[in-house]
N, C-alpha and C positions, 0 to 999 in steps of 0.2 A: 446545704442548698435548700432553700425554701422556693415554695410554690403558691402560686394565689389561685384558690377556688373561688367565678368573680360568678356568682349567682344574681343575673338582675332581670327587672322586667322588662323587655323590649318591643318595641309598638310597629307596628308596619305602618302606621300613618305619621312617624313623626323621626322620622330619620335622623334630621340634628338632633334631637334628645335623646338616641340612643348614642348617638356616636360622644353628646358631652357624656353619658354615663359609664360608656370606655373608658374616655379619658380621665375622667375623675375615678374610678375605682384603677387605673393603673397608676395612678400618682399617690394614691391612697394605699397600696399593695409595696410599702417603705421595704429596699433589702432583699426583693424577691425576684427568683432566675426566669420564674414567667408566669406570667398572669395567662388564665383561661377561661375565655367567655364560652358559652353556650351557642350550638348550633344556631346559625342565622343571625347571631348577635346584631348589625351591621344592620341590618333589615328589617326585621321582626320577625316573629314566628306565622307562618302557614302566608308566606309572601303571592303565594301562585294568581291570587286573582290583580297583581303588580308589574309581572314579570313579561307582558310584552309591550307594557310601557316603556319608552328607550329612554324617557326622560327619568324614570324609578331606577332604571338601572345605572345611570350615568351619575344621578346621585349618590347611588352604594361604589360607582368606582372613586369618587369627588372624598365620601367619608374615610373610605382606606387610605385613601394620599394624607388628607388630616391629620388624621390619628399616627401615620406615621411620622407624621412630623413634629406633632406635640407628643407625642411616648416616644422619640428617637434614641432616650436611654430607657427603657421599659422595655423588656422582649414580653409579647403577647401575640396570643394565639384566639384565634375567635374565628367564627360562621360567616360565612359571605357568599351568595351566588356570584361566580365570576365568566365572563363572557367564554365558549368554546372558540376558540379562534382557526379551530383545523379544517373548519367547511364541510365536516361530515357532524352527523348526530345531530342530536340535540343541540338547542344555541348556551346552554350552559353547562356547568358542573356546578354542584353542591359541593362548597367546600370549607374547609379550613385555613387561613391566611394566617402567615406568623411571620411577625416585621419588628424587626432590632438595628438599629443603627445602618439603614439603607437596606438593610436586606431585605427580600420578601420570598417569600415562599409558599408554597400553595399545594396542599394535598387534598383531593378529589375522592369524593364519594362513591366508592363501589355497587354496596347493594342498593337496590332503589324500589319505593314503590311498598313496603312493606309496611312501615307504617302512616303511608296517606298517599294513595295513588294517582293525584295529582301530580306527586314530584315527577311522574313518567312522562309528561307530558313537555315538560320544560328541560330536562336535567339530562343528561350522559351520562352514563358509568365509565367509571373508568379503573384501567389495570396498572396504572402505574404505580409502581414500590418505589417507595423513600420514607428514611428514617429522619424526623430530626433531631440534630445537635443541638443540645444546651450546655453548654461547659463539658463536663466530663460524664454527661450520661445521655442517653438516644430514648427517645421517644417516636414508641409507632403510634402515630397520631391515626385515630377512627374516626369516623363519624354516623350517630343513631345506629342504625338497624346492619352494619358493616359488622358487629361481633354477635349478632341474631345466631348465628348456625354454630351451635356449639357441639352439636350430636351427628357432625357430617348428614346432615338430612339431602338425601338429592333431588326436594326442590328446590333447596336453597343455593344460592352462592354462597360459594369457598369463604369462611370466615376470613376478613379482611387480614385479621392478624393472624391466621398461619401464613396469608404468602409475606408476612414479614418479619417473619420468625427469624429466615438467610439473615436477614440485614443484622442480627446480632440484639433488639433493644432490649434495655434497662428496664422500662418503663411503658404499659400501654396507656395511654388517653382515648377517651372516648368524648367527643364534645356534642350533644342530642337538645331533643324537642320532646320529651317525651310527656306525654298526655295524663293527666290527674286520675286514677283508676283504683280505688283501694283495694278491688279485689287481685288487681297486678302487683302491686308494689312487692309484695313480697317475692314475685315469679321474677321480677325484676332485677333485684338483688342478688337473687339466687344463680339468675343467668350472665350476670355479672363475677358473681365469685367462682362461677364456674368457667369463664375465663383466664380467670388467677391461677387456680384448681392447675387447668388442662397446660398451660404455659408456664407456670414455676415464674412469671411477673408478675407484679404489683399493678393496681390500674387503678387511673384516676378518672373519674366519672361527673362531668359540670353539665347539669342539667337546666333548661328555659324554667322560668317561674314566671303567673301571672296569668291573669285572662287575657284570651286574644279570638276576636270573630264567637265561636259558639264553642270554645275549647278552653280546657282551666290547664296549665302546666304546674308541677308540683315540687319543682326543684328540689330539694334532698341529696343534692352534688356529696359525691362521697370519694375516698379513696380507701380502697383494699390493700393492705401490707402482704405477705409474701404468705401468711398462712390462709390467706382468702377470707378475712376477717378486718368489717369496716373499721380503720384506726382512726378516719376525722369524717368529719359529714357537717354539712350544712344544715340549716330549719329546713323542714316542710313549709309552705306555702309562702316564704317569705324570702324578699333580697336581703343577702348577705356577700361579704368579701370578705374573705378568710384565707390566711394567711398561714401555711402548714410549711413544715419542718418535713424534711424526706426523710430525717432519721428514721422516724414513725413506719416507714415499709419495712422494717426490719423487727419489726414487732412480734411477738410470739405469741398476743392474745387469742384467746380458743373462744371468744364472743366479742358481737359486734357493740361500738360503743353508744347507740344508739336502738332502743323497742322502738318497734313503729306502732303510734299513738292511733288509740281507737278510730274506727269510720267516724262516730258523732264528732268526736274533736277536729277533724282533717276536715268533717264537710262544713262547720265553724268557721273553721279559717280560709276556707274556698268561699263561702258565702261575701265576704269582709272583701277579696279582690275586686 
């Protein structure tokens, strides 16, 4: 089973261009069980000053009917705010949408507000568990700061993936925004593998790349094999769509396959965004 890490840059002012750059990296992702964009792919990153535009929203529901119809043999998983339609909370959820031949699907963001307090303003949490299905393996789909609590901290919310531990998956994903910080990357990684670590799955990790508003994202989309040690990974600062092999989470490497490159080189290629 292959898998596509689709690392690109996504623009909050330009919607058709994000939604041809779906489409072109899922046609471009030959052979593989599911392509996975980055948080908010669909919109852009840090949408909040968008989001009580109903004409910005009706857009991002216009691009997912799209994309599902041009990828209708392509299963992909990507970022989308989608409308709360229960008359309570918040008027959305932060989430995940994964559409394969008519289907659609939609797993909503738990923790919020953690890293950019805006999302509180717009966004519902939500508790509902579901795994999904790709052929023969279950994926607990996250998203950003939903596997933040890795040390039961009681301020935090319950790490998204222990309440989905029941459901049995294979495989965690986490689909984020996460912000350019060199002195984090490493904390990053760490809290990442210590996901691996604490659950005995593998997790794959597709990060936003790209400046957006007064924020740089750093992409370095990665996946953790079974011993908590990165076996594929994306560049730093740059789109990429890459194309990985799941054998790879059965890896037994005792290091990651990738050093992360000095601060002067990283704020090089921040600068060039």
């Amino acid at each position: 089973m292959k898998i596509t890490l689709a690392q690109k840059n996504f623009s909050t002012n330009d919607i058709e261009l994000n939604v041809n750059k779906i489409i072109d990296a899922a046609h471009e992702a030959k052979g593989s069980s599911l392509v996975i964009f980055p948080e908010f792919a669909v919109c852009g990153m840090n949408p909040y000053g968008h989001l009580s535009d109903d004409g910005f929203v009706g857009k991002c529901e216009k691009a997912l009917d799209r994309i599902a119809a041009e990828c209708e043999r392509v299963a992909v998983l990507l970022g989308c705010p989608v409308r709360n339609t229960s008359g309570k909370g918040k008027p959305f959820y932060n989430a995940a949408v994964y559409l394969f031949q008519g289907q659609r699907k939609i797993f909503k963001k738990k923790q919020l507000g953690l890293s950019d307090k805006r999302e509180l303003e717009y966004f519902e949490p939500s508790d509902e568990n579901e795994v999904l299905q790709v052929g023969c393996h279950k994926f607990a789909v996250t998203i950003g700061s939903d596997i933040y609590n890795i040390g039961d901290d009681e301020l935090l919310i319950q790490n998204r993936v222990d309440d989905l531990m029941p459901l049995a998956p294979d495989v965690i994903v986490n689909i984020a925004s996460e912000v350019f910080d060199y002195q984090n990357i490493r904390n990053r990684i760490s809290g990442l593998r210590q996901n691996v670590l604490k659950t005995e799955r593998p997790l794959v990790f597709v990060n936003n790349v790209g400046r957006n508003e007064d924020k740089i994202y750093d992409g370095h989309s990665m996946i953790f094999g079974y011993e908590g040690y990165v076996v594929a990974s994306n560049p730093f600062l740059q789109e990429k769509v890459n194309d990985v092999d799941l054998v790879c989470l059965i890896s037994m490497k005792q290091t990651d396959i990738q050093d992360v490159p000095s601060k002067e080189e990283l704020e090089n290629l921040a600068d060039k965004l």
